[in-house]
PDB file of N, CA, C and O in Angstrom:
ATOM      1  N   UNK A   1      -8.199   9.135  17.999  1.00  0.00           N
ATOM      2  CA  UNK A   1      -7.648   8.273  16.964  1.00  0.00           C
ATOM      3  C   UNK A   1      -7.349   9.140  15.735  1.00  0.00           C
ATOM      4  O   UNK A   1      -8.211   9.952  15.400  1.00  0.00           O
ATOM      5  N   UNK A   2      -6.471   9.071  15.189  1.00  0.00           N
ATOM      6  CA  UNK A   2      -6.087  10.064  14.339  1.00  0.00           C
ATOM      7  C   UNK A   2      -6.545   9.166  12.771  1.00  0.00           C
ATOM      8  O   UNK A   2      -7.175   8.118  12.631  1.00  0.00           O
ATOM      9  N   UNK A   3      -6.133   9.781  12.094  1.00  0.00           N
ATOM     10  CA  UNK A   3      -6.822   9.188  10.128  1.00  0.00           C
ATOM     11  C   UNK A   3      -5.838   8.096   9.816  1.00  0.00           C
ATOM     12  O   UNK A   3      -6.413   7.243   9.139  1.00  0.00           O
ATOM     13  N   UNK A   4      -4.555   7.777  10.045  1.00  0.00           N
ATOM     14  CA  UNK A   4      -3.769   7.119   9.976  1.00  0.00           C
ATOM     15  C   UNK A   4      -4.319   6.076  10.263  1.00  0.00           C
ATOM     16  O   UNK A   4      -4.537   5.336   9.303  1.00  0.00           O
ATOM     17  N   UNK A   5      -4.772   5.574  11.675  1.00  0.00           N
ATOM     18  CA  UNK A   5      -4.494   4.411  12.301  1.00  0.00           C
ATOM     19  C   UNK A   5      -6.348   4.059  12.240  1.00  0.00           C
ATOM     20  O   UNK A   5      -6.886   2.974  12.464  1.00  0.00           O
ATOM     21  N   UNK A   6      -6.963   5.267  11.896  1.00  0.00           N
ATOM     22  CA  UNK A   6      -8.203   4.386  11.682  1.00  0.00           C
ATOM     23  C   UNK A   6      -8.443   3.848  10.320  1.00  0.00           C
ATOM     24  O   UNK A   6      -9.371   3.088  10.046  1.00  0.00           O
ATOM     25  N   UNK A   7      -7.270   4.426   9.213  1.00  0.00           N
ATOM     26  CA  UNK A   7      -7.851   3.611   7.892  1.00  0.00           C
ATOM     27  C   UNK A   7      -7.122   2.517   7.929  1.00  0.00           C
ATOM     28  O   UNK A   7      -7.477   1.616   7.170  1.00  0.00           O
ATOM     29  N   UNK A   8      -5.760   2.255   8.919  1.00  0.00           N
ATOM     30  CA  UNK A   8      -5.071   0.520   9.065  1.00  0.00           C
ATOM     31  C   UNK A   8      -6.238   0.032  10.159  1.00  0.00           C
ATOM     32  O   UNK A   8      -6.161  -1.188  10.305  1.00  0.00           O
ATOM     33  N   UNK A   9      -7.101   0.520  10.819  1.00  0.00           N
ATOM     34  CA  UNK A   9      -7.728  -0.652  11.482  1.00  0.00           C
ATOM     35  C   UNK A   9      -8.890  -1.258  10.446  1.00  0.00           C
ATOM     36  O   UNK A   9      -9.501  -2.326  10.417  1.00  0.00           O
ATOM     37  N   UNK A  10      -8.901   0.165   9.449  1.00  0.00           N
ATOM     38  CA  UNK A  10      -9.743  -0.190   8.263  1.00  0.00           C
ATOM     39  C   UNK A  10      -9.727  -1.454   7.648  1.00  0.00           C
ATOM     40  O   UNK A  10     -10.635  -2.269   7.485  1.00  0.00           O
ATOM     41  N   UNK A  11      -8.630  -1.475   7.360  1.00  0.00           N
ATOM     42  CA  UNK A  11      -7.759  -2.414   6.446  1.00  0.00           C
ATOM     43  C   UNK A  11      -7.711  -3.450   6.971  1.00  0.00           C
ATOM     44  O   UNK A  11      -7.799  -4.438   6.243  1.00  0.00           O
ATOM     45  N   UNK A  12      -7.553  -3.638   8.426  1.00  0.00           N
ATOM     46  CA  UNK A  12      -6.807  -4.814   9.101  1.00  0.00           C
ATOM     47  C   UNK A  12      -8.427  -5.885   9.308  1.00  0.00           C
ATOM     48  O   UNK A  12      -8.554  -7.110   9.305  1.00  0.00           O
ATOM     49  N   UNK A  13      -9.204  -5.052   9.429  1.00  0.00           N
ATOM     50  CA  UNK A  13     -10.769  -5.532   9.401  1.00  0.00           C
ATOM     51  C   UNK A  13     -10.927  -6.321   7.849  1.00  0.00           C
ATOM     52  O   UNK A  13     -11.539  -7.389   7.849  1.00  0.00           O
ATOM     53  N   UNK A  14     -10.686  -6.092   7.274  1.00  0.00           N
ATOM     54  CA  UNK A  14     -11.274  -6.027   5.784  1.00  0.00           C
ATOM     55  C   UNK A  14     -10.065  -7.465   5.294  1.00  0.00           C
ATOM     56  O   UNK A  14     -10.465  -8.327   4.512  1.00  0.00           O
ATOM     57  N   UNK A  15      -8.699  -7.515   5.848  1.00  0.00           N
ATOM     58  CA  UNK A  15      -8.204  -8.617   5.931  1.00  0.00           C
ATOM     59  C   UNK A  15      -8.412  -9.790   6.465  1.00  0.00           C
ATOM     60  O   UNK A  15      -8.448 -10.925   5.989  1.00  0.00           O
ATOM     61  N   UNK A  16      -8.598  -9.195   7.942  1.00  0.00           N
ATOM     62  CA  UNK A  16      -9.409 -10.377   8.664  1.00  0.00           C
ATOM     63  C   UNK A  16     -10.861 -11.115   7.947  1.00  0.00           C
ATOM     64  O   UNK A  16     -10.997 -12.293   8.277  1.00  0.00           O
ATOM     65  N   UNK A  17     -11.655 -10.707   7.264  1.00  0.00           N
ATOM     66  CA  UNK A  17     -12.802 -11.197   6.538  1.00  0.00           C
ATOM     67  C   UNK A  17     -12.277 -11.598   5.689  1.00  0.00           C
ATOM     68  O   UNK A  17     -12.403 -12.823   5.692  1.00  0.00           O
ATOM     69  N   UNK A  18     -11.723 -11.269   4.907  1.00  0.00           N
ATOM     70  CA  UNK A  18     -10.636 -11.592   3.606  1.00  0.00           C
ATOM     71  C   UNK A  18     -10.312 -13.478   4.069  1.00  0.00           C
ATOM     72  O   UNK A  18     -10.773 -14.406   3.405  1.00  0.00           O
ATOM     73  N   UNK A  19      -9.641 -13.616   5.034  1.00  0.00           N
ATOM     74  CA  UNK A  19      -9.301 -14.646   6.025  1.00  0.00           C
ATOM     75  C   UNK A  19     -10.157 -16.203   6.275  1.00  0.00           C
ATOM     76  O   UNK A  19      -9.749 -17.364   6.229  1.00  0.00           O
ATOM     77  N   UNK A  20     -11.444 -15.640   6.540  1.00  0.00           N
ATOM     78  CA  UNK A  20     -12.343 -16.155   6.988  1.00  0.00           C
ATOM     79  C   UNK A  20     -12.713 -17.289   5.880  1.00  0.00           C
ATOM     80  O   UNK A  20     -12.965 -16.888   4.744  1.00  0.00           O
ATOM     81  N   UNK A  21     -12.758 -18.662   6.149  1.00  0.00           N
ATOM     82  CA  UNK A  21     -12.981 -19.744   5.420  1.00  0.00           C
ATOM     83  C   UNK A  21     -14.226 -20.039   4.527  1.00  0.00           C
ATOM     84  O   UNK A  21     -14.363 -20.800   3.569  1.00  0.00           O
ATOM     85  N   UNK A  22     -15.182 -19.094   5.221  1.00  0.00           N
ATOM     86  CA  UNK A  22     -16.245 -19.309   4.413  1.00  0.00           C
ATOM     87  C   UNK A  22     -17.124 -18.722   3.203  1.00  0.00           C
ATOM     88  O   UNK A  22     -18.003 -19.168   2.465  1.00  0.00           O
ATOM     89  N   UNK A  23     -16.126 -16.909   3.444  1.00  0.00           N
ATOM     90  CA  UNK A  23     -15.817 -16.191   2.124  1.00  0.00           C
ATOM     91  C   UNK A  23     -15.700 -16.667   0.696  1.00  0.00           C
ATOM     92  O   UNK A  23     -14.771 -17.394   0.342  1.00  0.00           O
ATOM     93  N   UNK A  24     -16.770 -16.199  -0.226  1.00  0.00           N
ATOM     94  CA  UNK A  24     -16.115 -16.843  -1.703  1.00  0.00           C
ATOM     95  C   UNK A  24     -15.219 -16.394  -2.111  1.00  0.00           C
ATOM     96  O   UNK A  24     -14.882 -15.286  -1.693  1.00  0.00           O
ATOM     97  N   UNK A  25     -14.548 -16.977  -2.975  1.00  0.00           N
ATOM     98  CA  UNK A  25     -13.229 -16.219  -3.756  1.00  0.00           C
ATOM     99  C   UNK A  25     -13.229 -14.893  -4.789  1.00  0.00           C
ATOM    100  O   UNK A  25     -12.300 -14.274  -5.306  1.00  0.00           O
ATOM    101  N   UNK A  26     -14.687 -14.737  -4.856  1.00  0.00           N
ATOM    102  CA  UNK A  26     -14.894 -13.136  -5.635  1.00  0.00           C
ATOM    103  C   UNK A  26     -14.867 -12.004  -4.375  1.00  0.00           C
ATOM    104  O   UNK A  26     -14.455 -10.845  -4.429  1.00  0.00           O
ATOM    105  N   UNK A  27     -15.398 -12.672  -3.318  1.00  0.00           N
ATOM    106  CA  UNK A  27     -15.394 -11.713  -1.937  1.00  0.00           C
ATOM    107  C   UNK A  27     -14.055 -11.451  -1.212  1.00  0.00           C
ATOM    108  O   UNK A  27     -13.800 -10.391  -0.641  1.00  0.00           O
ATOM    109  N   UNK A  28     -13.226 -12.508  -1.286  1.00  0.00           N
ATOM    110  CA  UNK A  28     -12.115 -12.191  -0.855  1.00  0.00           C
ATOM    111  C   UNK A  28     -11.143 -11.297  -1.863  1.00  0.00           C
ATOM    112  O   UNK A  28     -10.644 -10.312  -1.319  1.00  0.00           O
ATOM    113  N   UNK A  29     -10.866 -11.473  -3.013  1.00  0.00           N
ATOM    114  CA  UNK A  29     -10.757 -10.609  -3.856  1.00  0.00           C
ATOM    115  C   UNK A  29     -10.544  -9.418  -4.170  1.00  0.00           C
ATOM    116  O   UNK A  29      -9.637  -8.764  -4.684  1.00  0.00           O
ATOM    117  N   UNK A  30     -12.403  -9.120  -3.421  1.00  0.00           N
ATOM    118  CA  UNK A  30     -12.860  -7.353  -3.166  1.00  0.00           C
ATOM    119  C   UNK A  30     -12.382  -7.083  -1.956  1.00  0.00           C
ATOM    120  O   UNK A  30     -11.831  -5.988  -1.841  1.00  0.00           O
ATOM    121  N   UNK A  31     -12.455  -8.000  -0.709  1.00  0.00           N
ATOM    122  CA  UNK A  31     -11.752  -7.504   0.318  1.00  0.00           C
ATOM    123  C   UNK A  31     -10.569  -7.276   0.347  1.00  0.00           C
ATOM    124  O   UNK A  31     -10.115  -6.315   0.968  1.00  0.00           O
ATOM    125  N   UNK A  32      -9.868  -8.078  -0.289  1.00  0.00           N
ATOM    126  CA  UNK A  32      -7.923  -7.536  -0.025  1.00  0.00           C
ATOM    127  C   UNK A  32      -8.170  -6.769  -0.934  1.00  0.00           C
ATOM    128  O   UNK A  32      -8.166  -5.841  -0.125  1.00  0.00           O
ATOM    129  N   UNK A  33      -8.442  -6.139  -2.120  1.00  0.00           N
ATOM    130  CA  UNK A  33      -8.644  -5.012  -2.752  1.00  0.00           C
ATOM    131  C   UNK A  33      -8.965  -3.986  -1.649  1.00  0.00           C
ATOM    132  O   UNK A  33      -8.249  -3.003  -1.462  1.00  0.00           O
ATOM    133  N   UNK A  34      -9.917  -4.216  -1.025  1.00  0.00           N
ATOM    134  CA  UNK A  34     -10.630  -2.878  -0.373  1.00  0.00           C
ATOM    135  C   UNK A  34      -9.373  -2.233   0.561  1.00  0.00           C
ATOM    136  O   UNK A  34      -9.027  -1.052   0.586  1.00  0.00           O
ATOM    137  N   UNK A  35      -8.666  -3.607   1.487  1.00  0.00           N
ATOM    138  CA  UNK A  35      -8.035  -3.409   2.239  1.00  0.00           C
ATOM    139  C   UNK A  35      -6.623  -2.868   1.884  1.00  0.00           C
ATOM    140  O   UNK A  35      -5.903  -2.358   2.742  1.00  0.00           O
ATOM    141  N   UNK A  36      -6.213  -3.016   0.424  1.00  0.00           N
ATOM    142  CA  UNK A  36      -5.055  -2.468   0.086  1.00  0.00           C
ATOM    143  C   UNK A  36      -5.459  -0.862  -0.406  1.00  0.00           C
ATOM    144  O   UNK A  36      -4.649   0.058  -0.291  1.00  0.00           O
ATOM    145  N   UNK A  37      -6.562  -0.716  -0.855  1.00  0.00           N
ATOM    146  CA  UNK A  37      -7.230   0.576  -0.578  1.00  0.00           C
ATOM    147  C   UNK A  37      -6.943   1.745   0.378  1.00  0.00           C
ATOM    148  O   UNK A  37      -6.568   2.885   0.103  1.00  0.00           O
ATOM    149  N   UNK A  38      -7.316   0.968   2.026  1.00  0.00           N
ATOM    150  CA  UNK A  38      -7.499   1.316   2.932  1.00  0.00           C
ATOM    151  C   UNK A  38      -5.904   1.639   3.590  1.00  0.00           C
ATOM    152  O   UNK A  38      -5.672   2.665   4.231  1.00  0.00           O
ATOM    153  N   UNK A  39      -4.982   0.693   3.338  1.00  0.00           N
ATOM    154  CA  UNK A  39      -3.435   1.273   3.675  1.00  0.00           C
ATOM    155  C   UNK A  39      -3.379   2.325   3.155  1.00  0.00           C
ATOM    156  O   UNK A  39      -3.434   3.285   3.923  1.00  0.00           O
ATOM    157  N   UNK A  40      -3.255   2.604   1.722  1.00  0.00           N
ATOM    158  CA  UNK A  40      -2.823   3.792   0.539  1.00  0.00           C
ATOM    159  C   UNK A  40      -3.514   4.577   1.645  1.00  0.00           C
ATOM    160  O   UNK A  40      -2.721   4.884   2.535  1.00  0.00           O
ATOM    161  N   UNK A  41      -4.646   4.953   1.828  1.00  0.00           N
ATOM    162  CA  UNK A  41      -5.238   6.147   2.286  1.00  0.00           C
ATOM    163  C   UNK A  41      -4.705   6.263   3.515  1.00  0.00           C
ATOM    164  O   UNK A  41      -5.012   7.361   3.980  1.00  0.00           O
ATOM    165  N   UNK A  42      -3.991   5.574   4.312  1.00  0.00           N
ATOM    166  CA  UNK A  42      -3.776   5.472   5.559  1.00  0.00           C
ATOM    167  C   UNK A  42      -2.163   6.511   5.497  1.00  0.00           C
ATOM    168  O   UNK A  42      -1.830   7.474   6.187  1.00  0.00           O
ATOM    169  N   UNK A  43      -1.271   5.628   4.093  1.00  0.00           N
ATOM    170  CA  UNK A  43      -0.053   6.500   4.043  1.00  0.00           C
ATOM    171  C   UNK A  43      -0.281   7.893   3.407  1.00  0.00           C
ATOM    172  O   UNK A  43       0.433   8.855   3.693  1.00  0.00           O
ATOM    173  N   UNK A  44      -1.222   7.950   2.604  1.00  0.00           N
ATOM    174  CA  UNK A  44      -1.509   9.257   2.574  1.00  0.00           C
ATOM    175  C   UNK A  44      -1.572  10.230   3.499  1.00  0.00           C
ATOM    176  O   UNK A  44      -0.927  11.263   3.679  1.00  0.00           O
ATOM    177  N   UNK A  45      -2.737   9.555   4.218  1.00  0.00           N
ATOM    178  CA  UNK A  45      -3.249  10.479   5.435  1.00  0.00           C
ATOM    179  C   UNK A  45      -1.663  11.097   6.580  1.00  0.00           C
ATOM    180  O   UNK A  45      -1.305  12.202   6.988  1.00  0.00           O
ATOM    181  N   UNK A  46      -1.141   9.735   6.715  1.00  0.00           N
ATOM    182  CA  UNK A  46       0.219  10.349   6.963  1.00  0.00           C
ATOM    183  C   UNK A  46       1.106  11.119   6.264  1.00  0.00           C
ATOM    184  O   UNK A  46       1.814  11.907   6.890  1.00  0.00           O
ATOM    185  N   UNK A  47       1.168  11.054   5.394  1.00  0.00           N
ATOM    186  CA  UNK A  47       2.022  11.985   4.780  1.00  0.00           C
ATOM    187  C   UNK A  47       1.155  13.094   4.314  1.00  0.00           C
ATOM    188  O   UNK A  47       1.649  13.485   3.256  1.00  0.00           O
ATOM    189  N   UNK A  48       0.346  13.623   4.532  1.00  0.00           N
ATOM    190  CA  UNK A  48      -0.114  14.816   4.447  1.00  0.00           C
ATOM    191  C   UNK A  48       0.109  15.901   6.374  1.00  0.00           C
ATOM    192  O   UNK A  48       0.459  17.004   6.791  1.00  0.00           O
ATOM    193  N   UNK A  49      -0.548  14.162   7.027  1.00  0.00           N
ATOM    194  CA  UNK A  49      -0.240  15.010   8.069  1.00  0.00           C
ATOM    195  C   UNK A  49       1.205  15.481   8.555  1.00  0.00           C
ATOM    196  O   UNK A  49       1.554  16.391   9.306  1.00  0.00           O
ATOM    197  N   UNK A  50       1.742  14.746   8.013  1.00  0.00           N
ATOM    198  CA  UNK A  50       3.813  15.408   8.174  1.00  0.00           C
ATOM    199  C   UNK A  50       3.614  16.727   7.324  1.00  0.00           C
ATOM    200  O   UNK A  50       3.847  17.725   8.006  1.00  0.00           O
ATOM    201  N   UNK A  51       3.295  16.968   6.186  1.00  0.00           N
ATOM    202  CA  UNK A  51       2.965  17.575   5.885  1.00  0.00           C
ATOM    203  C   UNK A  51       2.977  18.981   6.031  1.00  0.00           C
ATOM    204  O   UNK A  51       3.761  19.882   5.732  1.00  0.00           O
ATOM    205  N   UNK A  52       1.448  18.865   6.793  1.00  0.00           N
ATOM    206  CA  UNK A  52       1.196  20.283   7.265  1.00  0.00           C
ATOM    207  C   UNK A  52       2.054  21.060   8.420  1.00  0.00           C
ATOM    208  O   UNK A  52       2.314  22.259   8.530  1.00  0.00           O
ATOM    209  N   UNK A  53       2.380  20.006   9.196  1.00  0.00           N
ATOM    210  CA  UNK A  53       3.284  20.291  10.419  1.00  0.00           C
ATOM    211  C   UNK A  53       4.675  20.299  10.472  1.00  0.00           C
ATOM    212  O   UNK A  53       5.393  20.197  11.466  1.00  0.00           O
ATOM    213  N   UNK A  54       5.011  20.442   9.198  1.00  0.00           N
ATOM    214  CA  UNK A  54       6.233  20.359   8.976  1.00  0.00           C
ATOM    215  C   UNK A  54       6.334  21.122   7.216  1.00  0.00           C
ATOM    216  O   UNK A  54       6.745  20.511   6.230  1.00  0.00           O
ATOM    217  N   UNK A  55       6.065  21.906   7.222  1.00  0.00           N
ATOM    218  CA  UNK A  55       5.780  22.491   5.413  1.00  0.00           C
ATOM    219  C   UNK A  55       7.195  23.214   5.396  1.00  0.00           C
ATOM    220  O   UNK A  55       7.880  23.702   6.295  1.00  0.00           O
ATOM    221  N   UNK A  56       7.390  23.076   3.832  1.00  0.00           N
ATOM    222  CA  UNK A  56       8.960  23.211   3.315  1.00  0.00           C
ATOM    223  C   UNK A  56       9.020  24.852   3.157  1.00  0.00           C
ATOM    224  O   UNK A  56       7.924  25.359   2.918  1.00  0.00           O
ATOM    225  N   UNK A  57       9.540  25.273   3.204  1.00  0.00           N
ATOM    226  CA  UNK A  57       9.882  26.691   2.987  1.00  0.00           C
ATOM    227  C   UNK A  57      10.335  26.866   1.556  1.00  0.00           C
ATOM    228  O   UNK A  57      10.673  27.977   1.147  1.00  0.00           O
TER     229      UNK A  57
END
């Protein structure tokens, strides 16, 4: 599993609870926070890994 796709399963977790009916509204909050967190690091992680494997001259 590469860094990409484990910080969107990150995310996709952290939505799904986000989701969940019985969550308070300060918890859901922190979760779609966490989880919009967890994308950023995800496009990062991709674009670093283009990155390296591909570096500009």
């Amino acid at each position: 599993m590469n860094l990409k796709q484990h910080y969107q399963e990150k995310a996709a977790k952290a939505d799904r609870l986000a989701d969940e009916p019985y969550q308070r509204a300060e918890l859901r909050v922190e979760l779609r926070s966490t989880a919009r967190r967890w994308r950023h690091l995800a496009e990062q992680a991709d674009w670093l890994t283009r990155r390296i494997r591909n570096p500009k001259s």
